[in-house]
N, C-alpha and C positions, 0 to 999 in steps of 0.2 A: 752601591747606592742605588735605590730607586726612584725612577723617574716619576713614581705617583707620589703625590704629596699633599693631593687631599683638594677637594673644592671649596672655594671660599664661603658654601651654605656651612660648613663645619667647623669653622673658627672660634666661633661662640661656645662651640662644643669642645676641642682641641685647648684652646687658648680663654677658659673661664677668667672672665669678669664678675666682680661682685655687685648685686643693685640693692637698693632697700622696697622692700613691701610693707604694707602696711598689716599688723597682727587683728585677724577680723575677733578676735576677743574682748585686748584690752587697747586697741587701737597703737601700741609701741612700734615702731620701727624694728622689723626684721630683714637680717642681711642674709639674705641668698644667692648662691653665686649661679651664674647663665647654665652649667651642667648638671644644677641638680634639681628636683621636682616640689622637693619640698625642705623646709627647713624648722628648726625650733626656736619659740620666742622666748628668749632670754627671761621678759620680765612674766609672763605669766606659765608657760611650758607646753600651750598648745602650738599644735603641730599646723604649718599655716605652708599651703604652696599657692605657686603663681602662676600665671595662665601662659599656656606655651604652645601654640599655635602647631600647626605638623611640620615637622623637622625631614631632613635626611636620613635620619635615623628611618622614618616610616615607610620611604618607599626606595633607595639605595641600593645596588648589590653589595655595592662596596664599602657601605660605611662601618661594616665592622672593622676592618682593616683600615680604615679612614680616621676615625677617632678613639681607636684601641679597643680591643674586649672588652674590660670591666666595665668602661665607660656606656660601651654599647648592649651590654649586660644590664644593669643597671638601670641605663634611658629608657631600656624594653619592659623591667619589670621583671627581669627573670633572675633564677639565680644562678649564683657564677660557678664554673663547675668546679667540684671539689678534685684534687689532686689525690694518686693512691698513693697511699701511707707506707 
């Protein structure tokens, strides 16, 4: 068991919660949850994110290890490494 278990700046990140945005389209209520950048509106199908200020993701050593690879793959924008076949 390890004694690191993550700073509480990475909870939102670790432990998502869902919030509602607002779709700058057709103005519908879109649910996107605290880990992700962007999401899709249901009632029209543009692609609608929310503002997200700088994370621990942006300046961390450890938040890879803090909020898992893909996650932190992901938050960066990068792609996750492929596995050899």
């Amino acid at each position: 068991m390890s004694i690191f278990s993550g700073c509480p700046g990475a909870v939102s990140i670790r432990e998502a919660e869902p919030e509602d945005i607002q779709c700058t389209k057709c103005g519908a209520e879109v649910e996107i949850w605290s880990d992700e950048l962007t999401a899709r509106c249901t009632s029209c199908g543009t692609s609608v994110s929310r503002e997200q200020g700088p994370t621990c993701i942006d300046w961390c050593s450890f938040a890879e290890e803090c909020v898992g690879t893909e996650k932190y793959q992901r938050l960066k924008g990068e792609e996750p490494a492929q596995e050899n076949e």
